[in-house]
DOFI-172539 format. One line per 10 residues: number of its first residue (from 0); for each residue y, x, z of C-alpha. Coordinates in steps of 0.05 Angstrom, whole numbers, padded with zeros to 5 digits. Layout:
N
NUM	Y/X/Z | ...;
//
This chain:
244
0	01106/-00051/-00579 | 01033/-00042/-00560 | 01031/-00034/-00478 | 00999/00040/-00487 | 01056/00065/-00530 | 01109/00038/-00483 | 01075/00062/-00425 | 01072/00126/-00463 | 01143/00128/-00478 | 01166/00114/-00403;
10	01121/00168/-00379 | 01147/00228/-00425 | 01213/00189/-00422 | 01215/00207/-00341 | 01189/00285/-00343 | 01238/00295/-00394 | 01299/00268/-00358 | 01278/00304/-00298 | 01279/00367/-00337 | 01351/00353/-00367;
20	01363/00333/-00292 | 01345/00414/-00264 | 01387/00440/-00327 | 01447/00387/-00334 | 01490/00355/-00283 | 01500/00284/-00333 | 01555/00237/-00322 | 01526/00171/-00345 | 01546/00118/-00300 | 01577/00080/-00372;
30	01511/00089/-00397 | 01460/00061/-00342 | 01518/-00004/-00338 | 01501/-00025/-00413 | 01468/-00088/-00420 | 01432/-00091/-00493 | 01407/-00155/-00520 | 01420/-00153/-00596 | 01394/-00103/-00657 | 01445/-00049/-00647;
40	01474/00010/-00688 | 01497/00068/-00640 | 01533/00123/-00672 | 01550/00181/-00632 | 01572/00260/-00646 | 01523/00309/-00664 | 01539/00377/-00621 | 01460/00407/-00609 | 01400/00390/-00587 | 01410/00373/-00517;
50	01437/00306/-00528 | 01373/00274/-00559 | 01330/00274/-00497 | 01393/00254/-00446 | 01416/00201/-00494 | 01344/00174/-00515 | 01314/00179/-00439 | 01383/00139/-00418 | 01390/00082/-00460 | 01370/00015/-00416;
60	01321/-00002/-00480 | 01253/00025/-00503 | 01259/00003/-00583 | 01308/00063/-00609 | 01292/00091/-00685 | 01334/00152/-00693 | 01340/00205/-00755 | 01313/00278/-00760 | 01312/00330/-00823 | 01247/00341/-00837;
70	01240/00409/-00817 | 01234/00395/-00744 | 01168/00364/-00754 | 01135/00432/-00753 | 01121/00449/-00681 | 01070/00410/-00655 | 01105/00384/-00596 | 01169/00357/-00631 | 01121/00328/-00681 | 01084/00293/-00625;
80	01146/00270/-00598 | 01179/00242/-00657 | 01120/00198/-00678 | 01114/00171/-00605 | 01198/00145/-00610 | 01196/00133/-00678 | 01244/00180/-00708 | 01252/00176/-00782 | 01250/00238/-00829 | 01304/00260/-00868;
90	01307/00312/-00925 | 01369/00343/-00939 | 01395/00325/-01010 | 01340/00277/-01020 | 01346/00201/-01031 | 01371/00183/-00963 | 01374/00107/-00984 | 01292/00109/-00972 | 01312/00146/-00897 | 01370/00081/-00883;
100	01322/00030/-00903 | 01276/00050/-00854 | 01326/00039/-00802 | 01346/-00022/-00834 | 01273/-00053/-00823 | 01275/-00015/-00751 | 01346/-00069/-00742 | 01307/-00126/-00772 | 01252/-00121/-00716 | 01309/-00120/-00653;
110	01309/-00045/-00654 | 01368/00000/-00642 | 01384/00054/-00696 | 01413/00109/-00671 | 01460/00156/-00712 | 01501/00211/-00730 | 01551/00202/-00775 | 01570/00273/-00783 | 01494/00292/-00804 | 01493/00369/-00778;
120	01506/00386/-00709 | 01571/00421/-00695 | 01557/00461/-00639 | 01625/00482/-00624 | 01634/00406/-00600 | 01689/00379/-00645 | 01684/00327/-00694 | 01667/00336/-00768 | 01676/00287/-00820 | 01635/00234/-00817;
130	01578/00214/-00878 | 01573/00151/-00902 | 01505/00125/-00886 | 01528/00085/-00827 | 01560/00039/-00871 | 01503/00030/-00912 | 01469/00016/-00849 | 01516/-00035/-00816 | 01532/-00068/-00887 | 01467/-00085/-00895;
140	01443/-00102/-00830 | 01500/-00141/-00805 | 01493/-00107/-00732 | 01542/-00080/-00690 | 01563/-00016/-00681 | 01569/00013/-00612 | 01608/00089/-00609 | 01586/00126/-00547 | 01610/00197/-00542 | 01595/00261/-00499;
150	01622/00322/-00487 | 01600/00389/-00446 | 01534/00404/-00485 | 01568/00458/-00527 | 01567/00504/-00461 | 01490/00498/-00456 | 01475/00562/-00481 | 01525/00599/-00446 | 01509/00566/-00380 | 01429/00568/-00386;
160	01439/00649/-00400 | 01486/00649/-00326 | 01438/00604/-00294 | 01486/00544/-00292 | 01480/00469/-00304 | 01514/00446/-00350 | 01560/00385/-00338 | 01551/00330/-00390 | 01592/00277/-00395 | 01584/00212/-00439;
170	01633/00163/-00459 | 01616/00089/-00483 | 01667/00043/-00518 | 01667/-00023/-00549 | 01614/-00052/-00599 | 01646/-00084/-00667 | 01629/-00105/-00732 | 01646/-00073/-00805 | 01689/-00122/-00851 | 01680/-00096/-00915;
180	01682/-00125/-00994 | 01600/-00130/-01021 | 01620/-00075/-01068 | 01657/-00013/-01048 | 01674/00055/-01080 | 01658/00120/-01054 | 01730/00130/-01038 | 01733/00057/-00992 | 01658/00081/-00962 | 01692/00137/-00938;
190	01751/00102/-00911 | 01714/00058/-00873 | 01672/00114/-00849 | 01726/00156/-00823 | 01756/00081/-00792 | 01684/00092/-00754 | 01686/00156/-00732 | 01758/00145/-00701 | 01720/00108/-00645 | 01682/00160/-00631;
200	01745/00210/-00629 | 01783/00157/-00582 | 01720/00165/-00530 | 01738/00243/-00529 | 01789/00287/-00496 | 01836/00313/-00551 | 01809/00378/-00556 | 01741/00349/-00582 | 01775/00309/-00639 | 01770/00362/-00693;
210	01782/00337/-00758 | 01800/00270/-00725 | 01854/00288/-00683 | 01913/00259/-00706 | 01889/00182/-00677 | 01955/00145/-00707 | 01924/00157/-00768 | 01863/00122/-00756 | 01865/00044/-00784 | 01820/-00017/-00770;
220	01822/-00038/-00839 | 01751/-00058/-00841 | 01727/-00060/-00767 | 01728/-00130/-00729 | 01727/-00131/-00657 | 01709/-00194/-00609 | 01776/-00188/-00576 | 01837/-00135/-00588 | 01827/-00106/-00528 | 01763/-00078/-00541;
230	01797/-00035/-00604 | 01803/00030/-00556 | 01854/00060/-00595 | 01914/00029/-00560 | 01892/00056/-00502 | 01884/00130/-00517 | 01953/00128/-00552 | 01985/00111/-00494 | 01984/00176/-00463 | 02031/00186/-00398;
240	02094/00221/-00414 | 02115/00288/-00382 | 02153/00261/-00317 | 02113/00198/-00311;
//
């Protein structure tokens, strides 16, 4: 990266985490421990705006490509912006394979591509299916993926118009690697998909879950993790018993 764009990037990087800073109180002690060293694929839940700048001014790494429809390239400042970090165009219905290669050459460089599987924001906060791009993604690439989840955003709105910060929290889980046959069906890209986005659910309280509440339903057909303990969802199943 050319010294002026980087010193660029770490200057708007800092006056817009001090903004978030007045306007959010952000739990991301998870986040500032990660140590990033490979290409990466982060997925994470789409709820509003807000999480862009706090997630993109937090990561411990400069090289992030991320997605955006197309339509938020017309104010001059969020045009400015996403040119400076790189963000990729998207328009709805259109050939996304042209939008995933993109982050595939992003991934061949060392970059990080980061994602959101479910593709429109949810405001409400709790998990809608999950689209199938990721999997093109990660198929092709070979990269891990690394969930990292947050929760709180959704009040934004409510707490800006009372003059409250909002508290923020983000989660980060285990990085792993797809397992999947060269050719798949729409049906297994889906599987695998929702096999994805139960990582993300496991990261959240269960009232965030939405459409992926019911975790002993998720599978790890086609995920591959360094070590079993770093699958999460053993963990979050055991949840203490009334009594305990």
């Amino acid at each position: 990266m050319a010294q002026d764009k980087r010193f660029a990037k770490r200057l708007v990087a800092g006056i817009i985490a001090a903004l978030v800073n007045v306007l959010c109180r952000i739990d991301d002690a998870q986040m500032r421990a990660l140590d990033i060293t490979e290409p990466l694929i982060i997925i994470t839940n789409h709820i509003n705006f807000l999480e862009v700048p706090i997630l993109y001014t937090r990561l411990p790494y400069e090289d992030i490509v991320g997605i955006s429809k197309i339509e938020n390239w017309e104010p001059l400042l969020f045009r400015l912006l996403f040119n400076l970090y790189d963000v990729v165009p998207v328009t709805r219905g259109s050939a996304e394979i042209s939008t995933f290669r993109k982050l595939l050459d992003a991934l061949a460089e060392g970059k990080i591509a980061l994602i959101a599987p479910e593709g429109t924001r949810s405001h409400h906060g709790q998990l809608q299916a999950g689209k199938p791009g990721v999997v093109f993604v990660a198929q092709k690439s070979g990269a891990p993926i690394l969930p990292i989840a947050h929760y709180g955003g959704e009040q934004f709105k409510d707490n800006l118009r009372h003059l409250r910060r909002t508290n923020f929290h983000i989660e980060v889980g285990q990085p792993f690697h797809l397992d999947v046959p060269r050719r798949m069906t729409s049906e297994t890209r889906q599987a695998v998909t929702d096999e994805i986005m139960y990582r993300l659910a496991a990261l959240l309280p269960p009232e965030y879950r939405g459409v992926y509440a019911d975790l002993e339903s998720a599978t790890t057909h086609y995920l591959h993790f360094a070590s079993p303990e770093h699958n999460n969802l053993p963990r979050t199943r055991r949840e203490p018993e009334s009594g305990d």
